[in-house]
mmCIF file of the N, C-alpha and C atoms, coordinates in Angstrom:
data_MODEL
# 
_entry.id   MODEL 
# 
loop_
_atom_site.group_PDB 
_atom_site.id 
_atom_site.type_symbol 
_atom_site.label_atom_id 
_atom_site.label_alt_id 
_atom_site.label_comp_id 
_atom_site.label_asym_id 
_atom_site.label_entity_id 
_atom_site.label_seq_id 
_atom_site.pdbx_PDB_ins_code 
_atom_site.Cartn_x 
_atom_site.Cartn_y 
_atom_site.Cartn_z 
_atom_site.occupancy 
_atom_site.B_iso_or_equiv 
_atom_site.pdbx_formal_charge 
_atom_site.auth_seq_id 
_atom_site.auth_comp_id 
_atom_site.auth_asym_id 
_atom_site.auth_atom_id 
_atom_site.pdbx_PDB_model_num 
ATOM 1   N N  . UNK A 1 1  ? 10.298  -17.950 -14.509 1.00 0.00 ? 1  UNK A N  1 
ATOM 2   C CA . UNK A 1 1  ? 9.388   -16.929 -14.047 1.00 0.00 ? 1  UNK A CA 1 
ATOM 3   C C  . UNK A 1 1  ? 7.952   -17.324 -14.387 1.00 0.00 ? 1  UNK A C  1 
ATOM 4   N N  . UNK A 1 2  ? 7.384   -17.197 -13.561 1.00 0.00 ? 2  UNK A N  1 
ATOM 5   C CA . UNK A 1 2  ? 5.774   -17.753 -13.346 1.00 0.00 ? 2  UNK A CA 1 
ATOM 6   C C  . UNK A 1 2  ? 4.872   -16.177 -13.786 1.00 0.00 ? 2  UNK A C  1 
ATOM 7   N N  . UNK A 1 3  ? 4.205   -17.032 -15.002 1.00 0.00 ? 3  UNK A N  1 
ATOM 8   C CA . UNK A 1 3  ? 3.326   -15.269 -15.565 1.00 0.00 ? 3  UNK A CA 1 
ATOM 9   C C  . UNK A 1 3  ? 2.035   -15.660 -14.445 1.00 0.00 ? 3  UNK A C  1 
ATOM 10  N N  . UNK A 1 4  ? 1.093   -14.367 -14.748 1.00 0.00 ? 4  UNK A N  1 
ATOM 11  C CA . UNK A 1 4  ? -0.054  -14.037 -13.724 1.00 0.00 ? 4  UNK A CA 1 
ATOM 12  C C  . UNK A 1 4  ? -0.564  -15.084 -13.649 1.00 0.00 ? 4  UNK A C  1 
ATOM 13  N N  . UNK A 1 5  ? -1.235  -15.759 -14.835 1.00 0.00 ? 5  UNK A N  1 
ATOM 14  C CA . UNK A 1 5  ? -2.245  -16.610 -15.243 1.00 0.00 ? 5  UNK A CA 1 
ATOM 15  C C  . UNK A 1 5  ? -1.739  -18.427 -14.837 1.00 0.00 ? 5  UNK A C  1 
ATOM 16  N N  . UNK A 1 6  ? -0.452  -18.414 -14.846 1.00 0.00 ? 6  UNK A N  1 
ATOM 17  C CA . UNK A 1 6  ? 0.148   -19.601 -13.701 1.00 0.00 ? 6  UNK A CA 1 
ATOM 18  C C  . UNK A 1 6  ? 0.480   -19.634 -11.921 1.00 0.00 ? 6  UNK A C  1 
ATOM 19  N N  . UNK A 1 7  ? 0.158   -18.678 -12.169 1.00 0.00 ? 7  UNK A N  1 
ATOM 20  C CA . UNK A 1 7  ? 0.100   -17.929 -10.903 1.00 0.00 ? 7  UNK A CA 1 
ATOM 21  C C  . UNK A 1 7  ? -0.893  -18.476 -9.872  1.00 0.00 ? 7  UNK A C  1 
ATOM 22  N N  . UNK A 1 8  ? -1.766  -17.942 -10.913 1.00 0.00 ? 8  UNK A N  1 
ATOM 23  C CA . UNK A 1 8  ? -3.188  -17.637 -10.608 1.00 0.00 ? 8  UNK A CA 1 
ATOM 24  C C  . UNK A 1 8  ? -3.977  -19.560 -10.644 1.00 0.00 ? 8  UNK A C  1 
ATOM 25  N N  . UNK A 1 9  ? -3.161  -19.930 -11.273 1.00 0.00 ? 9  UNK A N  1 
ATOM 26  C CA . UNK A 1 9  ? -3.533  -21.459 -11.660 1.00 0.00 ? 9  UNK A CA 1 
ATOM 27  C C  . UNK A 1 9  ? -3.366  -22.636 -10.293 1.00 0.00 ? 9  UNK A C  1 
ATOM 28  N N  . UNK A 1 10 ? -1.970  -22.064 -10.111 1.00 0.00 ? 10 UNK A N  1 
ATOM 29  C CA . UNK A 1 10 ? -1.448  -22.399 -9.137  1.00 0.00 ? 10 UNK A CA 1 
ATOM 30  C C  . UNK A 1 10 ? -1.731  -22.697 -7.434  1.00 0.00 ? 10 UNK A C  1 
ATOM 31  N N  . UNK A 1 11 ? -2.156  -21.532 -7.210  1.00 0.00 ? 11 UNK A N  1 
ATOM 32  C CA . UNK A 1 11 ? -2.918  -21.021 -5.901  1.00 0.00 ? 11 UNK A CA 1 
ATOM 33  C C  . UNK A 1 11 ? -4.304  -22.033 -5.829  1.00 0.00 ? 11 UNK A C  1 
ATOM 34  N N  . UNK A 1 12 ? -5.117  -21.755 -7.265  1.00 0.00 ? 12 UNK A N  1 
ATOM 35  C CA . UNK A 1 12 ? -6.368  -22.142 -7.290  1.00 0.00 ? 12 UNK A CA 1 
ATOM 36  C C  . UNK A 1 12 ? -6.217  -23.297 -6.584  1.00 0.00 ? 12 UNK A C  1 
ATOM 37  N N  . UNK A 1 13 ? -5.331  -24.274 -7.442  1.00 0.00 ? 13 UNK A N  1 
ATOM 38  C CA . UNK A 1 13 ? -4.985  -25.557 -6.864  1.00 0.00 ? 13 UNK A CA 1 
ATOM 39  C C  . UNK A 1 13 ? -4.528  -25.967 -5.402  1.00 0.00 ? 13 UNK A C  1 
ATOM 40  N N  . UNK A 1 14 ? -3.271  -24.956 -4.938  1.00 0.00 ? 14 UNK A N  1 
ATOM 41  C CA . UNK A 1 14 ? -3.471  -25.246 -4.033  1.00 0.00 ? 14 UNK A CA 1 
ATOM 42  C C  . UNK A 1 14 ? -4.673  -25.384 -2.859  1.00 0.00 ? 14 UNK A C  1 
ATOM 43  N N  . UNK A 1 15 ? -5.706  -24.527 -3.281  1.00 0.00 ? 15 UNK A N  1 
ATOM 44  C CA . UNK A 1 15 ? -6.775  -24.210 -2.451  1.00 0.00 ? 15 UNK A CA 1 
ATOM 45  C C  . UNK A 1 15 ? -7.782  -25.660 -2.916  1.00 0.00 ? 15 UNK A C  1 
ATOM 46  N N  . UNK A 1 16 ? -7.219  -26.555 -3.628  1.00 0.00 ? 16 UNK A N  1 
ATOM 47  C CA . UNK A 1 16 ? -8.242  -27.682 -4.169  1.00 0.00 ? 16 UNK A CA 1 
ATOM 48  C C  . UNK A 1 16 ? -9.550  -27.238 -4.771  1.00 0.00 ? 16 UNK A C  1 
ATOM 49  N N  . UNK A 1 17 ? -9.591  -25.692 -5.425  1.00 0.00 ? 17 UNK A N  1 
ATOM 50  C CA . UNK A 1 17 ? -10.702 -25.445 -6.117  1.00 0.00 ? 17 UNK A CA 1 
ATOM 51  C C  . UNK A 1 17 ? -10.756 -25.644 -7.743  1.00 0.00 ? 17 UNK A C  1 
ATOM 52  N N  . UNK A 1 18 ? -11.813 -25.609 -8.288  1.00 0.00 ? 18 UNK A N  1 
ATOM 53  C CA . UNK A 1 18 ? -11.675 -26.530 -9.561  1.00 0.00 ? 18 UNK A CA 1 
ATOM 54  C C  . UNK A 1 18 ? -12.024 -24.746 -9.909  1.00 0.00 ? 18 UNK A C  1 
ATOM 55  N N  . UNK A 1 19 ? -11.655 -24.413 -11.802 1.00 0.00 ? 19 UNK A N  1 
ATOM 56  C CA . UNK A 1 19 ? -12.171 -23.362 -12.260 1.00 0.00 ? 19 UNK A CA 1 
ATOM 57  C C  . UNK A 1 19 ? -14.080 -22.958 -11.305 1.00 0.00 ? 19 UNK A C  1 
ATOM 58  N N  . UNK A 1 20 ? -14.684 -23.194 -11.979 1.00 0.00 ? 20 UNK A N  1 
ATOM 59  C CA . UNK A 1 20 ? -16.161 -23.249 -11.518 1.00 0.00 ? 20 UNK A CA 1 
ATOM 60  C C  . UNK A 1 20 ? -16.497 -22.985 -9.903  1.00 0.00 ? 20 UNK A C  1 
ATOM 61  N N  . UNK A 1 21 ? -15.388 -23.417 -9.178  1.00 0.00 ? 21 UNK A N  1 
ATOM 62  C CA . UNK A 1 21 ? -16.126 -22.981 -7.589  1.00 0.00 ? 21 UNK A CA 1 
ATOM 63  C C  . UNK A 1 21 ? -15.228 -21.693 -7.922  1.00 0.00 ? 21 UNK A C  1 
ATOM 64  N N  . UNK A 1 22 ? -14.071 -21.379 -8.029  1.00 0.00 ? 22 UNK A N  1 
ATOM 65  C CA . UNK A 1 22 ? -13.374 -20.763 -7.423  1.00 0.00 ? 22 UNK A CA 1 
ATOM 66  C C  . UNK A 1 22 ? -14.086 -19.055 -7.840  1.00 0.00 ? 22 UNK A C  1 
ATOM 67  N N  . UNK A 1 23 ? -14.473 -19.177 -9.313  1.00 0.00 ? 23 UNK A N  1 
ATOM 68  C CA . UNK A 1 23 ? -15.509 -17.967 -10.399 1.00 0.00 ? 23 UNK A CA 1 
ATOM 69  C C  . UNK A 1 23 ? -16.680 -17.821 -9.263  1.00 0.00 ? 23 UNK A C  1 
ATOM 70  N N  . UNK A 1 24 ? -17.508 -18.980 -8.837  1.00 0.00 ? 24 UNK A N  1 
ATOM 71  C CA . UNK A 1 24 ? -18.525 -19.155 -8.267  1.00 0.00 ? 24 UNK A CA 1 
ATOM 72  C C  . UNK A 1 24 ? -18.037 -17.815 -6.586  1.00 0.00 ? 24 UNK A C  1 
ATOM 73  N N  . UNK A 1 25 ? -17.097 -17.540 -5.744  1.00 0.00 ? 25 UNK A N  1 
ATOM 74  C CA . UNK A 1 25 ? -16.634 -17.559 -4.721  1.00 0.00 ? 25 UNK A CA 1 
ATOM 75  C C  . UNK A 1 25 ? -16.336 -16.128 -5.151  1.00 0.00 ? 25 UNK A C  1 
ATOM 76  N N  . UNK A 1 26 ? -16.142 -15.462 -6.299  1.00 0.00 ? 26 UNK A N  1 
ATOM 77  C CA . UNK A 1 26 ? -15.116 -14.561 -6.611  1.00 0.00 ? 26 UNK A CA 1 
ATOM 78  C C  . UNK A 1 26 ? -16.208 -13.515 -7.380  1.00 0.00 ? 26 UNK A C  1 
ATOM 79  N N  . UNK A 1 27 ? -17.029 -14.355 -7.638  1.00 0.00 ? 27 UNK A N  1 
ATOM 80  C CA . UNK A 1 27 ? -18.569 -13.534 -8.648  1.00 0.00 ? 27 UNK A CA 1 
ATOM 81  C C  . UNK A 1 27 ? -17.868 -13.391 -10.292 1.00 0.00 ? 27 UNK A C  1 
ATOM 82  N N  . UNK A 1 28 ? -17.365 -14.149 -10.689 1.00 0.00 ? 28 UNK A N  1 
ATOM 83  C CA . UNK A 1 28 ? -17.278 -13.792 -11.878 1.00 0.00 ? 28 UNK A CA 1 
ATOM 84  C C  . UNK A 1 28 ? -17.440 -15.198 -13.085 1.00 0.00 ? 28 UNK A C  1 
ATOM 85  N N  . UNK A 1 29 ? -17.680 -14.993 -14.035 1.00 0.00 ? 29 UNK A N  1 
ATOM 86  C CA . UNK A 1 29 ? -17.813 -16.432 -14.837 1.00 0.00 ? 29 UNK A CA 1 
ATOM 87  C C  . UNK A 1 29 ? -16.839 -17.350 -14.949 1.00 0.00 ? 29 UNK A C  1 
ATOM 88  N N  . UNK A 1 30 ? -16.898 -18.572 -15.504 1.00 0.00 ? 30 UNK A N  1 
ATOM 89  C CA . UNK A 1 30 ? -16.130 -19.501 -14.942 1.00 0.00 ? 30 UNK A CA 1 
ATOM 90  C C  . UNK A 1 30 ? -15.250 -19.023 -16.539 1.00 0.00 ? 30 UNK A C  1 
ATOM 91  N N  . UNK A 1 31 ? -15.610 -18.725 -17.873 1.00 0.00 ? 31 UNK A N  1 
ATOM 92  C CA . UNK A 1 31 ? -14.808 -18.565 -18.342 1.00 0.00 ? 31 UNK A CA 1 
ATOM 93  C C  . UNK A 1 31 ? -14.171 -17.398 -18.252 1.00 0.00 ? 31 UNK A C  1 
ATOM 94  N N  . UNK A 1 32 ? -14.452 -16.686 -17.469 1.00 0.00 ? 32 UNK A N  1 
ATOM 95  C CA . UNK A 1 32 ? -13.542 -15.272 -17.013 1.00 0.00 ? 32 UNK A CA 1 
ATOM 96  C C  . UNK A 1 32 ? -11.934 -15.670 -16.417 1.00 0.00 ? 32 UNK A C  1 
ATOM 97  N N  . UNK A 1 33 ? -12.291 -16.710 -15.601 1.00 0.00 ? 33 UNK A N  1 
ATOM 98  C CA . UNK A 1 33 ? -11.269 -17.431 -14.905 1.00 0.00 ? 33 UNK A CA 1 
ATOM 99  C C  . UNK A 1 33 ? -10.001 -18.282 -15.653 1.00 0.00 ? 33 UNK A C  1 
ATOM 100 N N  . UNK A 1 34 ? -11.009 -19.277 -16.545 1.00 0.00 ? 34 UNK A N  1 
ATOM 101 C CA . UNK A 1 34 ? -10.308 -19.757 -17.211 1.00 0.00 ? 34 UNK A CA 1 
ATOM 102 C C  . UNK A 1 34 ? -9.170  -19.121 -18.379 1.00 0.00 ? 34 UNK A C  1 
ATOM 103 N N  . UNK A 1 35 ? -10.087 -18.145 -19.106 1.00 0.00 ? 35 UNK A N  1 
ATOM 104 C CA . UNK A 1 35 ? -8.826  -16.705 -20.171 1.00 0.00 ? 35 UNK A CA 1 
ATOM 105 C C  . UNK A 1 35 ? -7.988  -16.559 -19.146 1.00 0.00 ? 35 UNK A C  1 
ATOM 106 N N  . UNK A 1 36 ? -8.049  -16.088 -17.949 1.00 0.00 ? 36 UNK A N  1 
ATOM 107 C CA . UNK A 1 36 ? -6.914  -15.332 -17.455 1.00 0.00 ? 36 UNK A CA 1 
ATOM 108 C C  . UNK A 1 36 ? -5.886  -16.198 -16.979 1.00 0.00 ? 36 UNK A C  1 
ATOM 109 N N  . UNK A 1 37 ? -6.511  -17.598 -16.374 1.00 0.00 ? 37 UNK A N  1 
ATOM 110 C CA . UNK A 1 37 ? -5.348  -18.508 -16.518 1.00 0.00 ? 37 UNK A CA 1 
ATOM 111 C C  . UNK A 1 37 ? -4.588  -19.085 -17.297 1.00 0.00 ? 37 UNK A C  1 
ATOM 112 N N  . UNK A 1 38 ? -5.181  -19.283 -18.763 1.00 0.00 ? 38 UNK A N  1 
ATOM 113 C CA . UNK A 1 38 ? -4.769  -19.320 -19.963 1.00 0.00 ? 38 UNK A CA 1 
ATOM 114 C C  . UNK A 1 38 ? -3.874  -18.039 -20.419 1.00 0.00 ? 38 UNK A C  1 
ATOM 115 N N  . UNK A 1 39 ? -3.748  -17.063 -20.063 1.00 0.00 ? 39 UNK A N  1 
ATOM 116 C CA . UNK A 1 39 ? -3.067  -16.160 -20.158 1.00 0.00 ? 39 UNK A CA 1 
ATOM 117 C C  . UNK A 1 39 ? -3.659  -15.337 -21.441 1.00 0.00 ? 39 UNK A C  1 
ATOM 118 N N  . UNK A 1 40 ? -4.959  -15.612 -21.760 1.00 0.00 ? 40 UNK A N  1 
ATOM 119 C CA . UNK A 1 40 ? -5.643  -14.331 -23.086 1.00 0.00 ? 40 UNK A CA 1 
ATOM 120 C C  . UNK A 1 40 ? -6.645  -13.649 -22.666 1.00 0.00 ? 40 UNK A C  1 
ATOM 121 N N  . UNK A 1 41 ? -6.419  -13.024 -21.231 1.00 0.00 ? 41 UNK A N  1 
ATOM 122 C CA . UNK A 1 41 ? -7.018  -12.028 -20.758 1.00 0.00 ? 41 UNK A CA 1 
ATOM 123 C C  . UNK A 1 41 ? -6.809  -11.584 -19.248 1.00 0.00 ? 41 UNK A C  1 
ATOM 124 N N  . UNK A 1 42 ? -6.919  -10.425 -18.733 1.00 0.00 ? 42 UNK A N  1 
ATOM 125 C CA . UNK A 1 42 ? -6.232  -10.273 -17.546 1.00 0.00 ? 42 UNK A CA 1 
ATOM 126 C C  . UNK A 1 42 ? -7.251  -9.676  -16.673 1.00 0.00 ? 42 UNK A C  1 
ATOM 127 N N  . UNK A 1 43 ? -7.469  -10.265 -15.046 1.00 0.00 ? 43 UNK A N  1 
ATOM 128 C CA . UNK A 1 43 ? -8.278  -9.513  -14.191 1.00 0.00 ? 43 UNK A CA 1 
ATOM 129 C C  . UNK A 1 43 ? -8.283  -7.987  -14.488 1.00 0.00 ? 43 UNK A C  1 
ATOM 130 N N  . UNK A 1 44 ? -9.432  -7.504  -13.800 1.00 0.00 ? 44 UNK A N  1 
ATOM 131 C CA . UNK A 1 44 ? -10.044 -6.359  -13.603 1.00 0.00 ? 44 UNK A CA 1 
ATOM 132 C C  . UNK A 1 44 ? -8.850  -5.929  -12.009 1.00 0.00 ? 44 UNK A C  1 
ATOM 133 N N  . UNK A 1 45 ? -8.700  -5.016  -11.859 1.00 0.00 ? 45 UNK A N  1 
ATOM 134 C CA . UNK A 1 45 ? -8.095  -4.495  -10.867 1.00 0.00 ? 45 UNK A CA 1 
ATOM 135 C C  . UNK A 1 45 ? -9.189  -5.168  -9.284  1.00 0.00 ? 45 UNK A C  1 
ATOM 136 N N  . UNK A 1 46 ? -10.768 -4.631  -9.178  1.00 0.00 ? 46 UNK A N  1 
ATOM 137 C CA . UNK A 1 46 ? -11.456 -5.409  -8.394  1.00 0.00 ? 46 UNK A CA 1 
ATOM 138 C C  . UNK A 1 46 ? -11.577 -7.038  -8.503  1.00 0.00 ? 46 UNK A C  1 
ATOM 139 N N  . UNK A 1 47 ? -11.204 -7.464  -9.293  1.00 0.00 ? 47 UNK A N  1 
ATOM 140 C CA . UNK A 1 47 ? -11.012 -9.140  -9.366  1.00 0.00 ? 47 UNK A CA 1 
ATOM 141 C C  . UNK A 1 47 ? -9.572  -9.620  -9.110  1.00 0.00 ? 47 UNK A C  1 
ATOM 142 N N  . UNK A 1 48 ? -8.471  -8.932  -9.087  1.00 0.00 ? 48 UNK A N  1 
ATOM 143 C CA . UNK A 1 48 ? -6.991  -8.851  -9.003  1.00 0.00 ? 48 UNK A CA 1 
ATOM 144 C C  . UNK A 1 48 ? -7.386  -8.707  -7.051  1.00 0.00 ? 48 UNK A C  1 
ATOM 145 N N  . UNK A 1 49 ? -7.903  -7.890  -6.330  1.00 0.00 ? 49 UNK A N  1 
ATOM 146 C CA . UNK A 1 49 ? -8.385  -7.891  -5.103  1.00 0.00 ? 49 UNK A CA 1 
ATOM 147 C C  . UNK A 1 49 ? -8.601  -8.522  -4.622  1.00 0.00 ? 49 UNK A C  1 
ATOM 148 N N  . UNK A 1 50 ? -9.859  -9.074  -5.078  1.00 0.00 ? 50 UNK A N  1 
ATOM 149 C CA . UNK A 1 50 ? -10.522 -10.293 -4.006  1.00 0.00 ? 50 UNK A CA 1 
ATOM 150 C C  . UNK A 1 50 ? -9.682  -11.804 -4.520  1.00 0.00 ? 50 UNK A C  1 
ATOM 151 N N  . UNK A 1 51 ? -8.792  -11.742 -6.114  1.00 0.00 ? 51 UNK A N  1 
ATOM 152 C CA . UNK A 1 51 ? -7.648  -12.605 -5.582  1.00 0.00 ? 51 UNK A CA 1 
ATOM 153 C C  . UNK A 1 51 ? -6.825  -12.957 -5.201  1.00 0.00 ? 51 UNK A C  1 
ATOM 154 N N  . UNK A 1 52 ? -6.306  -11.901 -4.614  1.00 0.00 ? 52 UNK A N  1 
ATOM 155 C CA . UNK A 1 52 ? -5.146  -11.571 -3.324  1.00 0.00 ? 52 UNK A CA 1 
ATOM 156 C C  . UNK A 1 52 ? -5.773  -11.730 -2.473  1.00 0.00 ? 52 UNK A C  1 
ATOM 157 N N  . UNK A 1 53 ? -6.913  -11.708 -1.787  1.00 0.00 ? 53 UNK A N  1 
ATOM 158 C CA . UNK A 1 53 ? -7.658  -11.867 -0.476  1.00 0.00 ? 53 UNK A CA 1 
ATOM 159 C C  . UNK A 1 53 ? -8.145  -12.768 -0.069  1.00 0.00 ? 53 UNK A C  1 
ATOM 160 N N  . UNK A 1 54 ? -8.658  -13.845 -1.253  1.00 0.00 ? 54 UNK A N  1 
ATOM 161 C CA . UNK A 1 54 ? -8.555  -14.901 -1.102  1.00 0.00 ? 54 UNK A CA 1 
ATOM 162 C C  . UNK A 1 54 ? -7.614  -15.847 -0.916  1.00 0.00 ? 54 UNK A C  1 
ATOM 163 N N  . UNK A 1 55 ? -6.384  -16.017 -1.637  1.00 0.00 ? 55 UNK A N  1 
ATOM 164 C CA . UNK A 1 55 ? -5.452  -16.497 -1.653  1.00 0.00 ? 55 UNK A CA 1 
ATOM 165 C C  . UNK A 1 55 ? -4.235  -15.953 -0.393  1.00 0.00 ? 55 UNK A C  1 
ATOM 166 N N  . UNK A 1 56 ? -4.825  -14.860 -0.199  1.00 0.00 ? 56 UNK A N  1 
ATOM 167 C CA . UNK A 1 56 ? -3.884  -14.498 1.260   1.00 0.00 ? 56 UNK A CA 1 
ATOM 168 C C  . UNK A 1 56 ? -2.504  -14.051 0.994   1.00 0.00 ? 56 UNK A C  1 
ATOM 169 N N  . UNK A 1 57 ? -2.613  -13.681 -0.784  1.00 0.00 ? 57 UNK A N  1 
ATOM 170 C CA . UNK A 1 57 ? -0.840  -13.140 -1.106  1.00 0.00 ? 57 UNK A CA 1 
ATOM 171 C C  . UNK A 1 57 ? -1.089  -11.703 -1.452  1.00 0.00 ? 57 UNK A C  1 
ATOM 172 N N  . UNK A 1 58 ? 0.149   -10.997 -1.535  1.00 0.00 ? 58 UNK A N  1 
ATOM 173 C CA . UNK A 1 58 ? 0.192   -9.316  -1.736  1.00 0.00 ? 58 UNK A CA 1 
ATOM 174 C C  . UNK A 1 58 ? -0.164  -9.369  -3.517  1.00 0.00 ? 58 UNK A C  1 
ATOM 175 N N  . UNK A 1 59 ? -0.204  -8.072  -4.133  1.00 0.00 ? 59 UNK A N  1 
ATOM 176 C CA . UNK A 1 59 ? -0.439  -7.969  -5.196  1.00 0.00 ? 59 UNK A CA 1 
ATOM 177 C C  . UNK A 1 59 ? 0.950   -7.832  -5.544  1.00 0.00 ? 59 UNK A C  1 
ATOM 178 N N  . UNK A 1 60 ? 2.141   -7.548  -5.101  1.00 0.00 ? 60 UNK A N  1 
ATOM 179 C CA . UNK A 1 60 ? 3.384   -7.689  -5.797  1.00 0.00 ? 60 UNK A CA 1 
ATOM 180 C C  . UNK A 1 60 ? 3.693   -9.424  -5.946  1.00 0.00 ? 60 UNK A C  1 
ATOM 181 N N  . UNK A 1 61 ? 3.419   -10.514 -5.082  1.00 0.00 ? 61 UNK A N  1 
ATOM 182 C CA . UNK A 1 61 ? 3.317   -11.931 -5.385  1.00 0.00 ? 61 UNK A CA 1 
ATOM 183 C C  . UNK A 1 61 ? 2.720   -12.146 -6.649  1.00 0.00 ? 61 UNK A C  1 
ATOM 184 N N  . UNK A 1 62 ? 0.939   -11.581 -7.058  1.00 0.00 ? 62 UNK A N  1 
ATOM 185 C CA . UNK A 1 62 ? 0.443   -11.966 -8.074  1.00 0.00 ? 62 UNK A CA 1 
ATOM 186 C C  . UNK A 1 62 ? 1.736   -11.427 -9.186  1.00 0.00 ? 62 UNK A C  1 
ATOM 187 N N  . UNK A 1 63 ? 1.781   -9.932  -8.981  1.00 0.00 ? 63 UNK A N  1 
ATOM 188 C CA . UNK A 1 63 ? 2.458   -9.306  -10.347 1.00 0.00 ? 63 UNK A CA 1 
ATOM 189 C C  . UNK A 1 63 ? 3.518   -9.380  -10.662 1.00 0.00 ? 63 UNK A C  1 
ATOM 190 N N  . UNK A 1 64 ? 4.274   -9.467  -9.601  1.00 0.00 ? 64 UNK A N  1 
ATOM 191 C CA . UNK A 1 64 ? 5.594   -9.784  -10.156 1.00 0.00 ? 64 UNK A CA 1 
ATOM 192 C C  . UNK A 1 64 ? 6.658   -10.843 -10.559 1.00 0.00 ? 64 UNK A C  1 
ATOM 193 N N  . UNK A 1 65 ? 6.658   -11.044 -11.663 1.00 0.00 ? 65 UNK A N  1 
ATOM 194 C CA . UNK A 1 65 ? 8.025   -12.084 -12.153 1.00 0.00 ? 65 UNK A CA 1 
ATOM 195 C C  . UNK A 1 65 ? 8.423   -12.331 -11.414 1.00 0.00 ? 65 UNK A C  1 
ATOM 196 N N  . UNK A 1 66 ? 9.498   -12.073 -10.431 1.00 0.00 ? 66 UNK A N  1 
ATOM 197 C CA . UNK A 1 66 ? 10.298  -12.802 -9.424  1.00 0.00 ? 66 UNK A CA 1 
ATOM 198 C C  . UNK A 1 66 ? 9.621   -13.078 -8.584  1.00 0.00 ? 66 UNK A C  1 
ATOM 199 N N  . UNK A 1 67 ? 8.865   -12.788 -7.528  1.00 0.00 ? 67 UNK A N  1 
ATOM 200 C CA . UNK A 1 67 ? 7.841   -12.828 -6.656  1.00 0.00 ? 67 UNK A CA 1 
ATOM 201 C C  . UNK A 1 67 ? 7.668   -14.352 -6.955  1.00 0.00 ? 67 UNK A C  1 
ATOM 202 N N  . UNK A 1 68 ? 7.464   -15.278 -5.540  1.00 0.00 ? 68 UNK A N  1 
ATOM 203 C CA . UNK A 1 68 ? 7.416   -16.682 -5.889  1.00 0.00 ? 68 UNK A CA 1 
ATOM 204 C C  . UNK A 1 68 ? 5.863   -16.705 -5.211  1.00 0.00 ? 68 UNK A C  1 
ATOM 205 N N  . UNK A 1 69 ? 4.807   -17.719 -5.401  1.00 0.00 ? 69 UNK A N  1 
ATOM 206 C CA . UNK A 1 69 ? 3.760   -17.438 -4.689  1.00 0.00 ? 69 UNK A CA 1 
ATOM 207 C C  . UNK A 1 69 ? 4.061   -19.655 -3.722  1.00 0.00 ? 69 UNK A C  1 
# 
C-alpha cells in the first residue's frame, strides 16, 4: 500500500517534474512539497485540489490505500 506522500512522489515523476517546478506550478514552497512527500506533513485540503487537478486523479486515488495511482 502506497501512503499519500509516495503517492504524491510518484505522479510528480511521472509528470518529469523535479520538487521545485512542481511547488513553483502549485504556489507553494518547495519545502512544503518535499515534508509531504517525505511523509512529515500533509497537504492543506486547497493543495490536496490543485493536486488532483494537476495530476488528473480523484481524491479517493490520492487517499486511499488501495486506490492504485
Amino acid at each position: 500500500m502506497e501512503q499519500l506522500g509516495e503517492k504524491l512522489r510518484l505522479l510528480r515523476q511521472r509528470q518529469g517534474l523535479t520538487v521545485r517546478e512542481l511547488a513553483k506550478q502549485v504556489g507553494v514552497s518547495f519545502s512544503n512539497i518535499a515534508s509531504i512527500e517525505r511523509g512529515t506533513s500533509k497537504p492543506s485540503l486547497d493543495l490536496l485540489k490543485k493536486l488532483a487537478d494537476l495530476y488528473e486523479v480523484s481524491y479517493d486515488q490520492l487517499l486511499n490505500d488501495e486506490c492504485e495511482v
